[in-house]
C-alpha positions in Angstrom: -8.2 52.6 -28.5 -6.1 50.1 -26.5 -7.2 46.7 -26.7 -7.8 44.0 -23.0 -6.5 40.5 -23.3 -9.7 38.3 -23.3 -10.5 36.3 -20.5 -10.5 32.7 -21.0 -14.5 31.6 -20.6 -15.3 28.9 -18.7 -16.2 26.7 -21.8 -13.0 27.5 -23.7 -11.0 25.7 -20.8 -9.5 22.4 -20.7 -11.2 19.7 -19.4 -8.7 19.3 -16.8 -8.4 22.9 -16.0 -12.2 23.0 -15.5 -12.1 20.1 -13.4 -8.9 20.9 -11.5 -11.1 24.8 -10.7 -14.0 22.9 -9.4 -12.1 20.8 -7.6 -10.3 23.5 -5.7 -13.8 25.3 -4.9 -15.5 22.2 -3.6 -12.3 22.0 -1.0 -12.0 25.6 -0.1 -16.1 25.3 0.6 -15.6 22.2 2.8 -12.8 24.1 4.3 -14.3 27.1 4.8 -18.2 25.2 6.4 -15.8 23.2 8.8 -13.8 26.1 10.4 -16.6 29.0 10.2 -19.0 26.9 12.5 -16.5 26.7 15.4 -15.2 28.8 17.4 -11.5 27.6 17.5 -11.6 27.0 13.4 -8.1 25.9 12.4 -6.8 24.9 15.8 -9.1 21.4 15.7 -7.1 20.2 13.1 -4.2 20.3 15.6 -5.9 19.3 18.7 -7.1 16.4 17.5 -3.7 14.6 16.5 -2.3 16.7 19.4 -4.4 15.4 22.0 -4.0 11.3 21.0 -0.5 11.9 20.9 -0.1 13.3 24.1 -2.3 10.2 25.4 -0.1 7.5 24.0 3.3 9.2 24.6 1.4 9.5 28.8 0.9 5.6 28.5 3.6 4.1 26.9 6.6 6.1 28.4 5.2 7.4 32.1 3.1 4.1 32.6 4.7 1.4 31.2 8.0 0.9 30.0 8.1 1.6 26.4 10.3 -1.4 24.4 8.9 -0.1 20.6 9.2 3.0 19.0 12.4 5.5 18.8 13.1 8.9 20.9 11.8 11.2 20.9 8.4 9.2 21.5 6.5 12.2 20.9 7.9 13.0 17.3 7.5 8.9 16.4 4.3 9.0 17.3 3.0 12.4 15.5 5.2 11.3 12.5 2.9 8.8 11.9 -0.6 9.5 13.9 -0.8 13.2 11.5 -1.0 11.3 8.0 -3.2 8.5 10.0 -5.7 11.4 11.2 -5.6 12.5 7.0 -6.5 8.3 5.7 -8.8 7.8 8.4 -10.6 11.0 7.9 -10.7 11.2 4.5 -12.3 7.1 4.1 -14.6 8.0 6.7 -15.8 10.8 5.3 -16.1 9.0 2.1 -18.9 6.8 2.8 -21.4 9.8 2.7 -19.5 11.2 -0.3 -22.6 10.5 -2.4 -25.6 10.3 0.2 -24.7 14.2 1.7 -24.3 16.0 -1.7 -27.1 13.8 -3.1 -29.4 17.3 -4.8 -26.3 18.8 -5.7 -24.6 15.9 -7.6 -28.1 15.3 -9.4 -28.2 18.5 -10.3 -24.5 19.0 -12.0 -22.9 17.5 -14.7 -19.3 17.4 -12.8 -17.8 14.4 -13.2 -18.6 12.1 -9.8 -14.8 11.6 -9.1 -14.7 14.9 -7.5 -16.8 14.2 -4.6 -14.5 11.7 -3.2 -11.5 14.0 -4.7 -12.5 17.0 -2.9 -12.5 15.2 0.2 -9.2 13.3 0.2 -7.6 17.0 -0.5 -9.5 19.1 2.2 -8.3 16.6 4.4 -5.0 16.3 2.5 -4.8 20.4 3.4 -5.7 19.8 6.9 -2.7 17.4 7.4 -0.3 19.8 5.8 -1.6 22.6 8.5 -1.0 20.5 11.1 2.7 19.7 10.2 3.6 22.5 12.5 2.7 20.6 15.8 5.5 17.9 15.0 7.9 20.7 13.9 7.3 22.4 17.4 7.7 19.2 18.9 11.1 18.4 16.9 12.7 21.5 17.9 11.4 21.2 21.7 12.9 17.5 22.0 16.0 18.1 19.8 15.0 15.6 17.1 17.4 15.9 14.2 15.6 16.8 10.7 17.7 14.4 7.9 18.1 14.6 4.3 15.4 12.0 4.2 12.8 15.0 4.6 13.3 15.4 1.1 11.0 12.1 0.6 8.1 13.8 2.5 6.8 14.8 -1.2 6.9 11.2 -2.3 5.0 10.0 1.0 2.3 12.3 0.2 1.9 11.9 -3.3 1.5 7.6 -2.6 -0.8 8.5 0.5 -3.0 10.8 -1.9 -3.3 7.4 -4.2 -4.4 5.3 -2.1 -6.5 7.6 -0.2 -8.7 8.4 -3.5 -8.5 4.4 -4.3 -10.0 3.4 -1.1 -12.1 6.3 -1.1 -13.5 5.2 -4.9 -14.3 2.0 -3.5 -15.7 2.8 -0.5 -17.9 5.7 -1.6 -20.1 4.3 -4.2 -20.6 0.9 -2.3 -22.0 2.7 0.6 -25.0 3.9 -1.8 -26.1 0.8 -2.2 -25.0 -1.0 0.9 -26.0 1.4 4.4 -24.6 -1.5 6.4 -21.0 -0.9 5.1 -20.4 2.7 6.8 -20.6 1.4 9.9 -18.7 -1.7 9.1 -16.0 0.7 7.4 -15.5 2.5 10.7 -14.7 -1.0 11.9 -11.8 -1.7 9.8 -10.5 1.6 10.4 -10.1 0.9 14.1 -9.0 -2.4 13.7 -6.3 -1.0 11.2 -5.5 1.9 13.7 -3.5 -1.1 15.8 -2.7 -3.3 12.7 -0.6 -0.2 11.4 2.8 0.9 12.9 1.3 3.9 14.4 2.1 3.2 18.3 5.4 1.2 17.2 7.6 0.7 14.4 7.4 -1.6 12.0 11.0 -2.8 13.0 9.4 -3.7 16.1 7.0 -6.7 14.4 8.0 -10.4 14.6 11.0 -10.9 11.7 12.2 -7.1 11.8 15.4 -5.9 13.7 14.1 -4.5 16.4 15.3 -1.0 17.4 19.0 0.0 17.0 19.5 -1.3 13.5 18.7 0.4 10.5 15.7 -1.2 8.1 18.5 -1.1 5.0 21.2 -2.9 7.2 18.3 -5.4 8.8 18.9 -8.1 5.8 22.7 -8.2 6.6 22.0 -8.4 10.6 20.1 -11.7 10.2 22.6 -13.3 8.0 25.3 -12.5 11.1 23.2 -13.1 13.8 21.1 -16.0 12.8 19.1 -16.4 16.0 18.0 -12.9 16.7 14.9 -13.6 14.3 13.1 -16.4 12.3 10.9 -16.6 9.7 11.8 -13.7 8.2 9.7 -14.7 5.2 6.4 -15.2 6.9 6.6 -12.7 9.5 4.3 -10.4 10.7 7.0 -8.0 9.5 6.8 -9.5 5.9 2.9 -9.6 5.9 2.7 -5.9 7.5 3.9 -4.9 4.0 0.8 -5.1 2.4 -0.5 -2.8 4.4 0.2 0.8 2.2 0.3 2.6 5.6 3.1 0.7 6.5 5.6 2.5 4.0 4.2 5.7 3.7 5.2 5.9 7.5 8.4 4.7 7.0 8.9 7.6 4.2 7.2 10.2 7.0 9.3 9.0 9.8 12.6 8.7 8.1 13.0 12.8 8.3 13.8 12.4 12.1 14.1 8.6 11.9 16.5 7.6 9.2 16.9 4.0 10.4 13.1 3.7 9.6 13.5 3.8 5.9 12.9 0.9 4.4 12.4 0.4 0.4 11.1 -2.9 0.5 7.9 -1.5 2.4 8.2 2.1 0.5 7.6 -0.2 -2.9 4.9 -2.6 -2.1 2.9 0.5 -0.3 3.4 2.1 -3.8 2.4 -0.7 -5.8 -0.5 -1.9 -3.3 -1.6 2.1 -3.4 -1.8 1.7 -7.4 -3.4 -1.6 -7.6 -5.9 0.0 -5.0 -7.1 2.9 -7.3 -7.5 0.4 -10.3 -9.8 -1.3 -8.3 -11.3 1.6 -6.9 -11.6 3.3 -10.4 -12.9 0.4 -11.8 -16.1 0.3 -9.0 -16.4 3.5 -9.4 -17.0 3.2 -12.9 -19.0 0.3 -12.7 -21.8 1.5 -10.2 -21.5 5.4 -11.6 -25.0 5.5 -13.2 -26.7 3.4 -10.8 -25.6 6.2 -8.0 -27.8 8.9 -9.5 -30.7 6.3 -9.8 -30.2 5.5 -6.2 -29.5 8.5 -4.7 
C-alpha cells in the first residue's frame, strides 16, 4: 500500500502563510465582484487612466503650448497618472475599509491589517494590468525603454509602503470620524496638482527645468548661477516630501532617464517608512475600539 504525502492543514501553517492565503483570497474576491458586474470587466482599469491621459495630452499640447513635461507627452503623462490611479484609489477606498466589511470583520478573527492590505494590492494588480496602455503607447511614439526600467521593482515596492501607511491611518480614523472621508477625497484632489503628475518635478521653482538631467542639476547651478535661486527653499526642495514625488521619478526614468533623481527617490523612501510607522501605530492604537464601533 503506497503511502500520499499529507496535506498541510490549515492550522499547521505559519502564521504568515495563513495570512499571506487570506490575503490573496480577499484580493482575487474584490477582483473578481469589480469585473463580474460589468460588462467591459478588465478594460475599466485601462479606460480610466486612458481617458485622463488623452484629456491632458488634448490640453496641454493641441491647446496651449506645453513648456513642462518631456516627449512623448503621452508616455510622461501615463508614466505617472497609472501609479496615481493605484494611491488615489487604493486611499479612497480605504476610508470604508472598516465600515463595508463591518459583519464580516466582526465575525473573523483575521488580523484587521488585511482589510486595508487587500485593498492596496487589488488595486496594486489593477495598476500592473494596465501597464500595457503605456507600453502600446511607447512603441507607437518611439519612446526609448532605458536600463532605468530595471528600478520599476523598487518604485513599486516604496509605492506599496506608503500606500498601506496612509491607508492604516486613514482607515481606522474614518470609523470614528465620518467627516474625514469626504475631507480625504479633498486632499487627494488637492494632491492630484501638488504632485508632478501634469509636469515634472524639474519643472518646479529651483529645479533645472527641461533639458538637464536631475543628477547633473546640482552642477548646472554652480555654472550658471542665475538660471535658479533658492535652491534650498524651493518648491523643488519642498516637493520632496511629497512620496509621490520620487516614486514618479523611479517610474518615469524607464523612458525618461534625465528624471531620476536620488535625492527625491530617498526622502519618498524614508517619508514612505516614517508613514507606515505612523499608520501602524494608529492602527494599533484604535484596533479594539473599531470592533466596538463598527
Amino acid at each position: 500500500m503506497t503511502s500520499t504525502p499529507t496535506e498541510v492543514r490549515p492550522a499547521q501553517r505559519s502564521r504568515f502563510t495563513r495570512y499571506r492565503h487570506s490575503l490573496w483570497l480577499l484580493t482575487k474576491r474584490d477582483l473578481s465582484v469589480r469585473y463580474s458586474t460589468s460588462a467591459l470587466g478588465y478594460l475599466w482599469s485601462i479606460l480610466d487612466p486612458l481617458v485622463m491621459s488623452l484629456i491632458y495630452w488634448f490640453v496641454f499640447t493641441v491647446i496651449f503650448h506645453r513648456t513642462v513635461g518631456e516627449n512623448p507627452y503621452i508616455v510622461f503623462l501615463l508614466a505617472a497618472l497609472l501609479p496615481w490611479m493605484w494611491f488615489n484609489g487604493a486611499v479612497s477606498d480605504s476610508t470604508r475599509a472598516f465600515i463595508r466589511e463591518a459583519k464580516l470583520i466582526r465575525s473573523t478573527m483575521i488580523p484587521r491589517t488585511i482589510w486595508v492590505n487587500r485593498i492596496a494590492a487589488s488595486k496594486g494588480i489593477e495598476f500592473l494590468l494596465s501597464l500595457p496602455v503605456l507600453a502600446v503607447f511607447a512603441i507607437f511614439t518611439g519612446a526609448r525603454l532605458n536600463v532605468e526600467a530595471l528600478l520599476f521593482p523598487l518604485a513599486i515596492l516604496i509605492q506599496t509602503v506608503l500606500t498601506v501607511g496612509v491607508g492604516l491611518i486613514v482607515a481606522p480614523l474614518v470609523v470614528f470620524y465620518r467627516d474625514l472621508e469626504r475631507a480625504v477625497k479633498l486632499a487627494l484632489r488637492f494632491l492630484f496638482y501638488a504632485s508632478p503628475i501634469i509636469y515634472s518635478a524639474r519643472d518646479l521653482p529651483g529645479g533645472c527645468g527641461a533639458g538637464v538631467a536631475a543628477k547633473h542639476c546640482a552642477a548646472y547651478l554652480a555654472t550658471h548661477p542665475g538660471a535658479q535661486t533658492d535652491v534650498l527653499f524651493s518648491l523643488h526642495f519642498w516637493s520632496a516630501f511629497n512620496p509621490l514625488t520620487g516614486i514618479f521619478s523611479l517610474y518615469r526614468a524607464a523612458f525618461f532617464p534625465e528624471e531620476l533623481d536620488w535625492f527625491l527617490v530617498g526622502v519618498s523612501a524614508a517619508m514612505s517608512l516614517v508613514l507606515l510607522a505612523i499608520g501602524w501605530g494608529v492602527f494599533k492604537r484604535f484596533e479594539r475600539d473599531i470592533l466596538k464601533e463598527i
